[in-house]
N, C-alpha and C positions, 0 to 999 in steps of 0.2 A: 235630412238634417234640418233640426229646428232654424229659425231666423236668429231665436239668440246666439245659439249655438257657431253660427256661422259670425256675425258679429263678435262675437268673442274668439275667434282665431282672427279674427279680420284686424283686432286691436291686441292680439299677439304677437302678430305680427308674420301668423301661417300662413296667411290667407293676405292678398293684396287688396285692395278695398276694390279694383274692378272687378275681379273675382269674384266678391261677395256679393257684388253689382248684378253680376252675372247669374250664381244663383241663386240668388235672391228673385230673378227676372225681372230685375230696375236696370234701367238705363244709367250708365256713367254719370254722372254731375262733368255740367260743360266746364270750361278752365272759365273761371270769372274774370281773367287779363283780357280773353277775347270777346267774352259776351257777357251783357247786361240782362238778367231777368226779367219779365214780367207777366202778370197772370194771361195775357192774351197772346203774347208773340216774343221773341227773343230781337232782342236789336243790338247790332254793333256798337262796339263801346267808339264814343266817339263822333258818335252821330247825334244833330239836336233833334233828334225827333221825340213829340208826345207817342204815348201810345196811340192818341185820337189823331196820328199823321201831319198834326200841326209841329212847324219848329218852334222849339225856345230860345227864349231871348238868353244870350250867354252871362254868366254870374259879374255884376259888377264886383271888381276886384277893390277893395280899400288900403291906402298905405300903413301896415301896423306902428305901433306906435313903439316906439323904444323902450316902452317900459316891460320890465319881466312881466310874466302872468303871474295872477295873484292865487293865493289859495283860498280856499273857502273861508278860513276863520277872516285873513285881511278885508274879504270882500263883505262879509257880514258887519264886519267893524264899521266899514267905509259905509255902510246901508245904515246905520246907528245911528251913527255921525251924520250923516244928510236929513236924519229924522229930530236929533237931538236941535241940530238948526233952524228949523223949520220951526220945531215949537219955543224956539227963542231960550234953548235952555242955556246957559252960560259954563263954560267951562274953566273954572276958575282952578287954579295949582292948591295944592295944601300948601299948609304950611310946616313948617318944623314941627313946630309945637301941635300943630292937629295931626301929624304923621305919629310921634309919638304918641300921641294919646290914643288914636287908634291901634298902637300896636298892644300896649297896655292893656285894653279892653279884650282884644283877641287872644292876648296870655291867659289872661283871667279869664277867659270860656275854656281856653285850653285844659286848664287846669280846674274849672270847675265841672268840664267833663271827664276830666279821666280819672276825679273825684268821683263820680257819679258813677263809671265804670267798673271801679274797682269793689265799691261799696253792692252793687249789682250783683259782682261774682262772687262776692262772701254769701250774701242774702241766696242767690242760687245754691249754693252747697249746701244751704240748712233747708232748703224747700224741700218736702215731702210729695204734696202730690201735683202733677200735672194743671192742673186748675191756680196753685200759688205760683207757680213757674209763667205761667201767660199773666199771673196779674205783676209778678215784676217785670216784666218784658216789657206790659203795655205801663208802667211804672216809668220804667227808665223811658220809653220813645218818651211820655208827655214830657218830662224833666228837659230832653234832649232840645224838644222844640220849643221848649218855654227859657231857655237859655243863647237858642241860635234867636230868636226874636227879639233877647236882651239887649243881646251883644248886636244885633241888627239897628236896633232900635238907640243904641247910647252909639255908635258909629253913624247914622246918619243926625245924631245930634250935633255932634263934632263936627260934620261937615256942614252943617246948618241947613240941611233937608228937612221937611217935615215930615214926619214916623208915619209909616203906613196906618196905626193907631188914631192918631192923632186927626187923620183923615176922615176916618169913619165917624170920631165923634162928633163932628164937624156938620 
């Protein structure tokens, strides 16, 4: 009997995995509750010993703190925030009137893109060869990214950021 062969009744559930142990001619896998691993010698679990027969020093234990654990997005936020500090950036609230106006500016891509989507898929349906089909495509991306830069650009106005643009020319 092949090795796969036997492994595959082994996770069928014919064949018991010391069985398979067997002929296979491996040795059982020890129970990991009683014994710890390692490449030169097996040692009691439970025991400080290195592999090099020196003891370790036992884990200083610390008291958790009451707070839940965080997920990765809270924790990246919280790394932002220590950073955004640091560089003295100010966290200032919007206001009404700048929240509106931001929403306003986001309509208006909204809708000047799916202007731009629509008009896309008529111009597709009259395209004849493969060659006009990739120059609307590459049509619409530039459109797409010269609109999300607008609408980028007149939102960090609002907020009274200077424009990535505005940087460069600088």
């Amino acid at each position: 009997m092949k090795a796969e062969e036997v492994i595959l009744r082994a996770t069928d559930g014919q064949l018991t995995w010391i069985q398979a142990a067997e002929i296979l001619g491996r040795s059982p896998p020890v129970e990991s509750s009683e014994w710890r691993s390692d490449t030169s010698r097996l040692i009691p679990v439970g025991t400080n010993m290195e592999p090099s027969g020196r003891t370790r020093q036992p884990a200083t234990l610390r008291p958790m703190s009451d707070d839940a654990p965080k997920s990765a997005f809270e924790l990246a936020m919280q790394r932002l925030q220590q950073k955004d500090k640091e560089a003295n950036v100010g966290d200032r609230p919007l206001t009404d009137a700048q929240k509106a106006a931001i929403a306003e500016v986001r309509q208006v891509f909204t809708a000047k893109s799916a202007e731009r989507e629509i008009l896309h898929r008529a111009a597709l349906r009259k395209a004849g060869t493969h060659e006009e089909v990739e120059l609307l495509n590459e049509n619409l991306r530039r459109d797409v990214e010269r609109l999300v830069s607008d609408r980028d650009r007149k939102i960090g106005e609002i907020r009274g950021e200077a424009s990535p643009q505005d940087s460069k020319e600088l």
